[in-house]
N, C-alpha and C positions, 0 to 999 in steps of 0.2 A: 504494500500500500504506500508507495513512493509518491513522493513530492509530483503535482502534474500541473501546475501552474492553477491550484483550488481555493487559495485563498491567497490574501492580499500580498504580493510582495512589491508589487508599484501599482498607484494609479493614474490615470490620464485620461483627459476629458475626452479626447478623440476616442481613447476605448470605447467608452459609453454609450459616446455617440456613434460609433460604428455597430455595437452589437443593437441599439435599440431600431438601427436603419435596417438592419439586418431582421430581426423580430417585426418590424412595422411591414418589410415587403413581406416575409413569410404570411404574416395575419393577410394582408391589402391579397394574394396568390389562396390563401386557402378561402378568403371571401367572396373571392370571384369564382371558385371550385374552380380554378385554373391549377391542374396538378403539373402541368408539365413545366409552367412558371414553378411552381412550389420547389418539385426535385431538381432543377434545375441552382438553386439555393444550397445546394449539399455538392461538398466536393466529390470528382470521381472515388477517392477510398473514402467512404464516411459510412456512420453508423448512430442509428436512432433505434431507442431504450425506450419504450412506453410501456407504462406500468398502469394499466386499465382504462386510462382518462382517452385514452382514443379507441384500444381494441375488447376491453373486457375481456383482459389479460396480460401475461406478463412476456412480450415479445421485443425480441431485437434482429430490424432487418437493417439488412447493407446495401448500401450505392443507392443510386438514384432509379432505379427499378425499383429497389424495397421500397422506398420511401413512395413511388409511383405506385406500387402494389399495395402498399396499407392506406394509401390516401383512396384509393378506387373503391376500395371496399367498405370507407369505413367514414369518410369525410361527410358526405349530405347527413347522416344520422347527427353527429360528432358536432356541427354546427359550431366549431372554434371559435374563440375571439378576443379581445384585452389582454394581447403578447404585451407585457410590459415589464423592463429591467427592476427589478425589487431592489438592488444593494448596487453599491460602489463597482461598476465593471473593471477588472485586471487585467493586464496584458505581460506575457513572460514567455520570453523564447520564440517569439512572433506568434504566439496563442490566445487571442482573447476570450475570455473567461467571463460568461455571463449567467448571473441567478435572473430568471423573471417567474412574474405568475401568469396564467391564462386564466379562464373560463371554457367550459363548453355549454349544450344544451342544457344538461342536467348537474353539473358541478365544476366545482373548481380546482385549480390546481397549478404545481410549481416543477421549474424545468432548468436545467441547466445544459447552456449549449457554447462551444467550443468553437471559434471561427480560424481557420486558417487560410491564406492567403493563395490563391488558383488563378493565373491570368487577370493578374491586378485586383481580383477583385473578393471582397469576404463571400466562404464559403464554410457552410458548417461541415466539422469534421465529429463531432459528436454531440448529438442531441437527447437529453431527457426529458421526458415529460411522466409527472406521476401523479395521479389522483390526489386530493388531499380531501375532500369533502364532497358530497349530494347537496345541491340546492333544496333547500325544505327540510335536511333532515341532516343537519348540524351535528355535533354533538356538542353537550350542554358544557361550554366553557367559557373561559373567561365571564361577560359582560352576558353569555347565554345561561352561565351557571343558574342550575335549579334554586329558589329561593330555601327550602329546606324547610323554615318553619311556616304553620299556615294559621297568620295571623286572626283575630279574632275569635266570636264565641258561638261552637254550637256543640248540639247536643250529643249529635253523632258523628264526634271525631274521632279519626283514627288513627293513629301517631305512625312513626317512620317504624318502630320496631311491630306496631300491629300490620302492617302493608308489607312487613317484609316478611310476616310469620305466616301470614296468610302466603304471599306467593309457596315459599319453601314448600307448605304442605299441599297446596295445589298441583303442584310442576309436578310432572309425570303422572297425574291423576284424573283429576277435573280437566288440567290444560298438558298438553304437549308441548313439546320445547321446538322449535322451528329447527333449529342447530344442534346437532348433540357431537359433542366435541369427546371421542374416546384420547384416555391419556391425559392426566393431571398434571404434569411436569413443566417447565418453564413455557413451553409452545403452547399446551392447551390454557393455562391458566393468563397467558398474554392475550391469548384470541376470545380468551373469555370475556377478560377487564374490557376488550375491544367493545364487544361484541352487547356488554351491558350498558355499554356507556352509548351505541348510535341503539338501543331499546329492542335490539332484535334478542326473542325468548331463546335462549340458550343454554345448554348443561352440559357440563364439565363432570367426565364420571372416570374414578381411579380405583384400582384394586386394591390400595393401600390405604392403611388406619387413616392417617394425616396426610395434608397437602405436603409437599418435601420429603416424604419418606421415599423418592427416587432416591435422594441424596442420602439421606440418613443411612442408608440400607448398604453403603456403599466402600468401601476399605476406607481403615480413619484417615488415613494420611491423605486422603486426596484434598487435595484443592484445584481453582481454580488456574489454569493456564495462560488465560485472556485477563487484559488489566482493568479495571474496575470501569473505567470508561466507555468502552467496550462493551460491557454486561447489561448495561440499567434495563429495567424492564419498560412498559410501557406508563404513562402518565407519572408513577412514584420512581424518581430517581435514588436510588442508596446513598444516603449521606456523605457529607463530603468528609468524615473521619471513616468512611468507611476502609477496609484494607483493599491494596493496591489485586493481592489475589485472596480472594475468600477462599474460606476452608470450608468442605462442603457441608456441615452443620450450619456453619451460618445461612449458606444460602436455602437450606431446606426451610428453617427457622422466618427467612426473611419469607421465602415462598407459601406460609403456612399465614401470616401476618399479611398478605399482602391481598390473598382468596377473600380474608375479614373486611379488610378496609377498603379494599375495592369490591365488597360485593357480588363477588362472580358466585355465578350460581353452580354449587359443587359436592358431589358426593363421593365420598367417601365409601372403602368397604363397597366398592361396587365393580362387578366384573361382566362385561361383554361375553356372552356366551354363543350368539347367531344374530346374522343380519341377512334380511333379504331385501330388496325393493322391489315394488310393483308400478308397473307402467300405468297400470289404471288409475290406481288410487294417487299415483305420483306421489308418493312417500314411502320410506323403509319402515319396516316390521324389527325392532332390536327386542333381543330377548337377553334380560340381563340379569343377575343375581345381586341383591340390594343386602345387605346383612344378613346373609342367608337364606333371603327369599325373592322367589321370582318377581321381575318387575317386565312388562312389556312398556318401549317407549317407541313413538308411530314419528318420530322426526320427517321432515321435509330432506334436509340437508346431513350428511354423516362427511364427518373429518376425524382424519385418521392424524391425531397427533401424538405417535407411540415414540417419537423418538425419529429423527435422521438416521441412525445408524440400527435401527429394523431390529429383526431378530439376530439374537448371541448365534452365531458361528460355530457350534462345536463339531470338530471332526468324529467321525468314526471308526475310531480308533481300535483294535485288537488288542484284546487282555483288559478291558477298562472293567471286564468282571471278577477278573482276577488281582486287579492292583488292590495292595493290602492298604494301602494311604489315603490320601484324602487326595480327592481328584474332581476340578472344576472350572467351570468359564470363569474367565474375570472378573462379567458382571455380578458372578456370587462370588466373589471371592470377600470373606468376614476378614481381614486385616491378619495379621501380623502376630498376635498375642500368643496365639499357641502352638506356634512352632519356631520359640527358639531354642534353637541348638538342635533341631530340625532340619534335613536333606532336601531344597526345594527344589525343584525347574520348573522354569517356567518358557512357556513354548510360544516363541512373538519378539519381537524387537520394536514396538511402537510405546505409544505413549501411556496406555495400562501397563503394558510388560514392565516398561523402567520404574514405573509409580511403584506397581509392586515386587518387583526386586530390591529396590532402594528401602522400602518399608521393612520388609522381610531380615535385609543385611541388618538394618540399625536394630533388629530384635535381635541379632543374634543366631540368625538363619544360616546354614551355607547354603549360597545361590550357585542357582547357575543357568542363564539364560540361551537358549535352541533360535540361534537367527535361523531363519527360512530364505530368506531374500534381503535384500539394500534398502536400509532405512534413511532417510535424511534428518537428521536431528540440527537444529537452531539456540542456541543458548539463550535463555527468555530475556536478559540483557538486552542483547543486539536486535532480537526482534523488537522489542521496545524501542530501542532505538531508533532502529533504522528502519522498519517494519512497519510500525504502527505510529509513533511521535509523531509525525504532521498531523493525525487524524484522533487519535485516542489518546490521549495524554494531557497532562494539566496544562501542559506548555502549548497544545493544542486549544485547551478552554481559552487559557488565557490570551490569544490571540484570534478569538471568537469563533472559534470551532466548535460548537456545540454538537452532543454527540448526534441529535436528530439532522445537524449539517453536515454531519460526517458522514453518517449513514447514506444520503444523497450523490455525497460527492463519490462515496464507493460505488453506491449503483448506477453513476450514470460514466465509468469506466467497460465500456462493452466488453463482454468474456473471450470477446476473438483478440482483443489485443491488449488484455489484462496480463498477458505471460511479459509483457515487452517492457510494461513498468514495473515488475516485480522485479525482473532478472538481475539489474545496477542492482537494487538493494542485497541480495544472496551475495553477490560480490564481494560487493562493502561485507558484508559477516565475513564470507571467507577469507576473508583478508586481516580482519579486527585479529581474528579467530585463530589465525591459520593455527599457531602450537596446541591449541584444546583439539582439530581436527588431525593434526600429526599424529598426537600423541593414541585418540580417538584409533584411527587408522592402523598404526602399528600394533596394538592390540588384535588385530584383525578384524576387527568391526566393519562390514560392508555398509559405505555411506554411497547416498546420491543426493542431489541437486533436484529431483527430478528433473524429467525425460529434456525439458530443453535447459533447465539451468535456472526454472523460475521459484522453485523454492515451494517452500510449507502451503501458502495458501492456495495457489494453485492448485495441488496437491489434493488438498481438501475438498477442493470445487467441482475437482473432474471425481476422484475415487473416493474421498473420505478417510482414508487411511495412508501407510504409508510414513508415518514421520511421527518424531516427540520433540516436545519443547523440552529443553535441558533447563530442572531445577534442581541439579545435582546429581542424577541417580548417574551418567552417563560417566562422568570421574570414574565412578566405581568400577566401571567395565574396562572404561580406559589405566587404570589401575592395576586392574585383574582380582578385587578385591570383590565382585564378582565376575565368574568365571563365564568362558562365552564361547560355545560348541557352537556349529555349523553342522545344517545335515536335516533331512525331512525324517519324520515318526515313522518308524515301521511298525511296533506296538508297541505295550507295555507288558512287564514282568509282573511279576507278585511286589516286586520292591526295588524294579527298575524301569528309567524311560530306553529303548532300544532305537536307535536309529539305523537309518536305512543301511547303512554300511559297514553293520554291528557295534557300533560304539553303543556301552552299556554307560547312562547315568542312575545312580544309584539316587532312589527319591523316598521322601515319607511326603510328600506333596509335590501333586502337578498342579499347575495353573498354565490354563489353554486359552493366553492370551492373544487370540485367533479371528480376533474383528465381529462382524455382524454381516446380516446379508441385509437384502433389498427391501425396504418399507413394506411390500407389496406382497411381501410373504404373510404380514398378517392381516392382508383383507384375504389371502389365500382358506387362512385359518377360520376367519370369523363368516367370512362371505363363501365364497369359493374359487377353489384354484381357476374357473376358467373365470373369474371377472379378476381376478388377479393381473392373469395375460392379457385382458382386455384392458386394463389400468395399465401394463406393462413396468417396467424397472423405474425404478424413484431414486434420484441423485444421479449425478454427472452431467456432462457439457458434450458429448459424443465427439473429444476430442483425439480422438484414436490415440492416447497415448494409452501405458499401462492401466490395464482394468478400466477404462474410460472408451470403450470400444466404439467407434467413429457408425452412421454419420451426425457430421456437425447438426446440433442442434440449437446454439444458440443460450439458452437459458437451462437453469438445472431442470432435469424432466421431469415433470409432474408435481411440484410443490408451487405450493402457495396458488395454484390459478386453476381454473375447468381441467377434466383429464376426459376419456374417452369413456367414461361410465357415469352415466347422470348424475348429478347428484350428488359426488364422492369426491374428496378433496382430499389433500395430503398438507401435512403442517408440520415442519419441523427445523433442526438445524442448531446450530451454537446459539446462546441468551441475544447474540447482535440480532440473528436470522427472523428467530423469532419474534422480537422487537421490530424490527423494522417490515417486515412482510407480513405481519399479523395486521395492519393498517390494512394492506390491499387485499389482503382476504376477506377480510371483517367490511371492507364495501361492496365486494364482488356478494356477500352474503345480504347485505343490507338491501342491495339495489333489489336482489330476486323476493326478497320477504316482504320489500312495498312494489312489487308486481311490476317494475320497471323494466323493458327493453332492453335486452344484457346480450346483442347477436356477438358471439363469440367470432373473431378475427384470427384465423393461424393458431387451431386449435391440434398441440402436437401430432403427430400421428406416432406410433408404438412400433419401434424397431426391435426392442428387447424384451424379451418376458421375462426372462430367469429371475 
C-alpha cells in the first residue's frame, strides 16, 4: 500500500482546476448520454472501480471499451450528475489526484479519479466511484440522528428498552428478519451494525455462547497482525489508547460490547442446520437450532458470513487412528499450556504455524515445524513502515488520512495494477531486512516475494495464504531454536509424524497448520453441493499466479456483491474488508428491501467450483 500520489504533498490551483474541467466534461458527456465523448475522457490504459453507484455491484472495467461497455448498459437508468471536487486537488509525479462527490437517480456518492496526461490533454487513468447513501433513506446521523427521547405526556408510552424487548421476542416469530446474516464474527456483526442502522430487519445468528467467542476460542497468544488503524469496525472507532495490535480477548471483548451498543440484532447459541430457497415464494426456508430447539426462519436474503478463509483444511492423513497424541487443525488448537516439555510439529509455515510454534517454544515445547512449500514472511516493523504508514498509521491520521479515506484510496487502486505499487515497497523490506532474510534463509527456510515480487498483500488478495507477518516467532526458526524439516506427510505412527521420504519426527502433538478451503464449501454443507458450484469459489482475483488460477476477473469472486444464486451473498475478509464492504452490501440489501431497481451490470460468471 505504497505512497500513489493520495494525499497532499503539493497543491496548485491549476490542479483543481484541471480535475474539476475534467469532472464538468465527464458530467456535460454522461448528460448528453454521449458515451463515446465520455470514454473518450479515459486514457488508452485506464481503469474505473465502481462500487454499486452505477452497476449494482462491485466491478472494475478497462480502457475505453469498458468504460463504453458499463456506460451502455447502465447510464439512462444511472441518471449521473453534480461531479464536483470535495477537497484541495494534488498533483505528484505528473498525477492529478482528485476527491469529488456525485449524485445519481437514486443516491449519492464519492469518487476519486487520477488524471494523467495523453496528447496534451487530461485523461483519467483511474476512476472511483462508490455509493455512499439512497436518497430517502439516509441513515440517521449526524443533524439526521434519531431524537431518542419522546418528549411529552401520554399514557401509552413505550420506552426504548420496551420497543427493543418487544422487537427481540418478535424476530423470528411474529416477524421475519428480511436478512439473516449466518456467522457472528467481525463480518457478520459489521453488516449487522450496517444493516440496523439504514432499518432493514436483520439477524445475526452464531453457534457460540457470546459474540467474540470466535476469538476467545482461539490459542492465547494470538493477537492481532494489522495495526489498530487498520481494524476499526464500522461507526464505533477503538479508542485512541487502544493497542497498536490487540490481543484477541480484547477484540472478542470489544466484539461482545459493540453487538450491545450498536444494537445489532443477534443470537446466540444458535446453529444453521439446512437452507433451501424457493422460487415461488422468493424466500429461503432456514432450519436452525436456537438453545437447543428448533427454530425455522423464512428470510428474503441469506449471507454467508462464516469467515474469508471457509472451512479448516484438514488433510487425510494415515495412522491419525493410530497416533497416540493429540492431533488437530489450528483453528482448534487450545494454546500452549499442556505441552510443555512436550514433542510438537507442526505441519504449515504461515502465519498460525509461527503463532503456534513461537507459543508452544516459550512453554517449553520442542518444536519442530514440516515447511511444504515457500513462504514469504514481512517483519511487522517494515510493513508498518513501509507497507501500511501512508495509509494506517497515526502519522497517516495526523496528516488527514482518516481511516474511512484510506479505505477509498485502497479501493480505488484497480487489482490489475495493484502488484506494481506494492512491489518498490517489498524492496525497500528486502533491503531494510536483508540480515533477518540471510540469516532466515541459511536456516533453510524456503522464502518468496511472491510470484512477481509484490509481496504479503497481494498474496492475500489473489490466494489468502501463503505468508506470516514476523512478530518474532521467525528468529526462532532462523535460530534453529525451532527446528524446520522439509518434506510432505506420508502418515503418522503411534508416536510419530513420517514423511514422504521416511524421515521419522517423533510427536506427543501434531498441529495441521494446513489453511482452509473455499467459502463455498459451506453453502455446500448447509445448502447443497450443486448451488455451491453454482455460487462457485469465493476469494481470488483469477490472477493465474499460484493457487489464484486465471481467468482474470477483476474483483475478489463473489464477496460483498450478487453471485449466481438468488439471493445469496458472501461476506467476509480481514476487520479493514469487512468494515469497509459491509457499506456496499448493507445498500445493495437496503435498495432490494425498499423494492428499488437493483438490474445487476457484469454479474461474474463461475469459472471455479472447487
Amino acid at each position: 500500500m505504497t505512497h500513489v500520489a493520495d494525499h497532499p504533498v503539493s497543491t496548485a490551483t491549476d490542479a483543481q482546476t484541471r480535475a474539476q474541467n475534467w469532472l464538468s466534461s465527464f458530467e456535460t458527456a454522461l448528460r448528453d448520454r454521449d458515451i463515446p465523448a465520455a470514454a473518450a475522457l479515459f486514457a488508452t490504459d485506464s481503469y474505473w472501480r465502481d462500487l454499486v453507484s452505477f452497476t449494482w455491484n462491485l466491478v472494475t472495467v478497462e480502457g475505453r471499451d469498458g468504460v463504453s461497455d458499463l456506460l451502455t448498459d447502465t447510464l439512462e437508468r444511472t441518471d449521473p450528475a453534480s461531479f464536483e471536487t470535495s477537497e484541495p486537488t494534488t498533483e505528484d509525479g505528473g498525477v492529478v489526484t482528485a476527491w469529488f462527490t456525485f449524485e445519481t437517480g437514486i443516491g449519492r456518492g464519492q469518487g476519486l479519479v487520477r488524471l494523467t496526461q495523453e496528447e496534451g490533454e487530461d485523461k483519467a487513468w483511474t476512476l472511483l466511484t462508490a455509493l455512499r447513501e439512497l436518497k430517502g433513506h439516509e441513515e440517521p446521523r449526524g443533524v439526521r440522528r434519531a431524537k431518542g427521547a419522546e418528549h411529552g405526556a401520554r399514557r401509552d408510552r413505550k420506552t426504548w428498552a420496551d420497543r427493543r424487548q418487544e422487537e427481540a421476542e418478535s424476530l423470528g416469530s411474529t416477524t421475519q428478519p428480511y436478512a439473516l446474516i449466518i456467522g457472528g464474527g467481525q463480518g457478520g456483526i459489521a453488516l449487522g451494525a450496517r444493516l440496523r442502522q439504514l432499518d432493514v430487519p436483520a439477524l445475526v445468528i452464531d453457534k457460540h455462547p457470546r459474540p467474540g467467542d470466535q476469538w476467545r476460542g482461539r490459542y492465547k497468544s494470538l493477537c492481532l497482525h494489522d495495526p489498530v488503524w487498520y481494524d476499526h469496525l464500522p461507526y464505533l472507532k477503538f479508542p485512541d489508547n487502544w493497542p497498536v495490535f490487540a490481543p484477541k480477548d480484547k477484540i472478542a471483548d470489544w466484539l461482545e460490547s459493540y453487538v450491545k451498543v450498536m444494537e445489532v440484532p443477534y443470537w446466540s447459541n444458535t446453529e444453521a442446520k439446512s437452507a433451501s430457497w424457493s422460487e415461488e415464494r422468493g424466500e429461503w426456508t432456514v432450519q436452525v437450532e436456537r438453545d437447543g430447539q428448533p427454530v425455522t426462519l423464512r428470510p428474503s436474503q441469506l449471507i454467508f458470513a462464516t469467515g474469508m478463509s471457509g472451512k479448516p483444511r484438514m488433510p487425510e492423513v494415515e495412522g491419525m487412528d493410530v497416533f497416540e497424541g493429540d492431533v488437530h487443525h489450528s483453528s482448534a488448537h487450545p494454546g500452549p499450556d499442556a505441552y510443555a516439555g512436550k514433542r510438537a510439529v507442526v505441519i504449515g509455515s504461515n502465519n498460525s504455524a509461527f503463532d503456534i510454534c513461537g507459543a508452544l517454544w516459550e512453554n517449553g515445547a520442542d518444536v519442530t515445524m514440516v515447511q511444504r512449500s515457500s513462504t514469504h514472511i514481512v517483519k511487522s516493523e517494515s510493513l508498518m513502515e513501509y507497507g501500511l504508514g501512508d495509509l494506517y498509521s497515526e502519522r497517516a491520521v495526523d496528516a488527514g488520512v482518516t481511516t474511512e479515506k484510506a479505505d477509498l484510496i485502497f479501493a480505488s487502486l484497480p487489482y490489475r495494477i495493484m502488484h506494481q505499487f506494492q512491489i518498490p515497497a517489498y524492496e525497500k523490506m528486502a533491503e531494510v531486512d536483508k540480515d533477518f532474510y540471510d540469516r532466515l534463509e541459511g536456516a533453510g527456510f524456503w522464502h518468496d516475494w511472491g510470484d512477481d515480487g509484490s509481496g504479503l498483500f497481494m498474496k492475500y488478495l489473489r490466494r489468502g495464504s501463503g505468508y506470516y507477518i514476523d512478530v518474532g516467532s521467525a528468529d526462532l526458526v532462523a535460530n534453529g531454536d525451532v527446528k524446520l524439516v522439509h518434506g510432505q506427510i506420508d502418515h503418522l505412527s503411534k508416536d510419530a509424524v513420517v514423511l514422504a521420504d521416511g524421515t521419522e519426527l517423533p510427536a506427543d502433538l501434531v498441529v495441521f497448520a494446513t489453511g482452509y478451503n473455499s467459502m463455498n464449501g459451506w453453502v455446500a454443507d448447509l445448502i447443497d453441493p450443486q448451488t455451491a458450484d453454482q455460487l462457485g469459489k469465493c476469494w481470488g482475483l483469477g490472477s493465474d499466479t499460484t493457487k489464484d488460477p486465471g481467468p482474470w476477473e477483476g474483483e475478489q469472486r463473489n464477496m460483498w456483491k450478487p453471485t449466481n444464486v438468488p439471493n445469496l451473498w458472501m461476506h467476509g475478509g480481514n476487520l479493514h474488508q469487512s468494515r469497509h464492504y459491509s457499506l456496499y452490501l448493507a445498500l445493495q440489501l437496503k435498495a432490494r428491501y425498499e423494492g428499488l431497481d437493483t438490474p445487476v451490470y457484469a454479474l461474474q460468471p463461475v469459472h471455479h467450483t472447487a
